[in-house]
N, C-alpha and C positions, 0 to 999 in steps of 0.2 A: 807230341807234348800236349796235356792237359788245360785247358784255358779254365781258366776259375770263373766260378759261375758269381754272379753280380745279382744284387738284387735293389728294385727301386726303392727300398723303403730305409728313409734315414734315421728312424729312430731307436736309440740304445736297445732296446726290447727286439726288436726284427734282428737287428746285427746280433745279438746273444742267441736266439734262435738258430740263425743261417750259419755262423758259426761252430753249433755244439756246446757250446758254452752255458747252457741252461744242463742245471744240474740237478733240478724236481724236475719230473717229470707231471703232465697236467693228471692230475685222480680224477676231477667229475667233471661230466661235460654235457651241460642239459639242453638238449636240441628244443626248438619252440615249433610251435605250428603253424605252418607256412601262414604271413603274413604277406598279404598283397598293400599294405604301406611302406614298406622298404623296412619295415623294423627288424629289432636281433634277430638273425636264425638260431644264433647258439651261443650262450653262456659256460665260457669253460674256470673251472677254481683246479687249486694246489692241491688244495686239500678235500678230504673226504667229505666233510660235508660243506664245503661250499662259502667259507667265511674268512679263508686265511686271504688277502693281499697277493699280488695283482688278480682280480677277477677280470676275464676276458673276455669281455664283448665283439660277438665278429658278423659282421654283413655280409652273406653273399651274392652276386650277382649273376647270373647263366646267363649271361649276353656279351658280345662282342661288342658292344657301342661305347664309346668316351661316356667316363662318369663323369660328373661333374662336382664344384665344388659345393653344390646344396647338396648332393646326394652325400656328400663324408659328412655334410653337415649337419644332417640329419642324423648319423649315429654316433657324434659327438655330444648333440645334444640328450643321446643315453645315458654318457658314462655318469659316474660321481666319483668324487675323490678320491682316485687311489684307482682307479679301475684302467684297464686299456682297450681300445677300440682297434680291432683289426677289419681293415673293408676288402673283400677278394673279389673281384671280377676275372673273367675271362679275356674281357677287353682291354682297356685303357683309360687312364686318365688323361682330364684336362690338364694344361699348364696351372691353371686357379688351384687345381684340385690338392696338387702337386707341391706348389708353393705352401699348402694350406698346412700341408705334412708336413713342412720344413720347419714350423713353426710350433707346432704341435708335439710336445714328448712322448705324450699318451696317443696317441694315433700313429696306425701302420697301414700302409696301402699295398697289397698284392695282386699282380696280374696276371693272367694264366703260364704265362710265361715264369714266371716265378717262381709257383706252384711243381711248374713241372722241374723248374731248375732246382729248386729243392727237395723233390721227392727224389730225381735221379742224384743226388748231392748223398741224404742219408737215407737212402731205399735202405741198406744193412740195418740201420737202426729202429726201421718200422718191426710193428710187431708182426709176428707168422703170421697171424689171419688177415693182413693186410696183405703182406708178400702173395699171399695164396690168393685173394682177391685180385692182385696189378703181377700176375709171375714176369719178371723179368730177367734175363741173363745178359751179364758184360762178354761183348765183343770187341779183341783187339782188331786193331787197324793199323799197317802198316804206315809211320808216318813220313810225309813226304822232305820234311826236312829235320834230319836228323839232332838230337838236342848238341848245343856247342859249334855249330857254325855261325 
């Protein structure tokens, strides 16, 4: 049997995301140049050139370490009105950090774990030159306790 993948991030945007339930797909998505302040890496919009609502702001982090709640609060203090803040690490959040999301509509917190639970979730719905980039193949496995007992 299939265990459904969970992800930490409680905000309406993340759940529509994880979902499938987002029904634009993002058009532009403008990478920045690597900032050693923790600032945006990437600027994603709806629309083609960059103006239509939710514009999303995302932090990435390549490290294993607990982020903290100044680190989301730093790309909080990016957004503006209407915008959403996605922060991805590889590692973990603090509990501060965590609570900080609870409270926050426009902020979404992802952990490597997430990442991967959602690329194996809609790996089909990536695009071909991605698949061709991550080639992956589903392999059944015999499961040990059959569904209905």
């Amino acid at each position: 049997m299939t265990q459904p993948v969970t992800y930490s991030c409680s905000s309406p945007a993340a759940g529509a995301v994880a979902d499938g339930s987002v029904r634009r797909p993002i058009r532009r998505v403008q990478g920045r140049h690597r900032q050693r302040d923790g600032g945006v890496d990437v600027v994603a919009h709806r629309d083609p050139l960059g103006l239509e609502p939710p514009i999303i702001k995302v932090q990435c982090k390549h490290t294993s370490v607990h982020q903290s709640r100044p680190d989301v609060q730093r790309l909080i203090g990016t957004l503006s009105s209407g915008e959403m803040g996605l922060f991805v690490t590889l590692g973990s959040y603090n509990r501060e950090a965590l609570d900080l999301e609870r409270v926050r509509r426009d902020m979404c917190l992802f952990t490597g774990a997430d990442v991967v639970g959602l690329t194996l979730s809609r790996y089909d719905d990536l695009p071909q030159p991605w698949r061709a980039r991550l080639p992956l193949r589903q392999v059944y496995v015999a499961d040990r306790e059959p569904e209905g007992r």
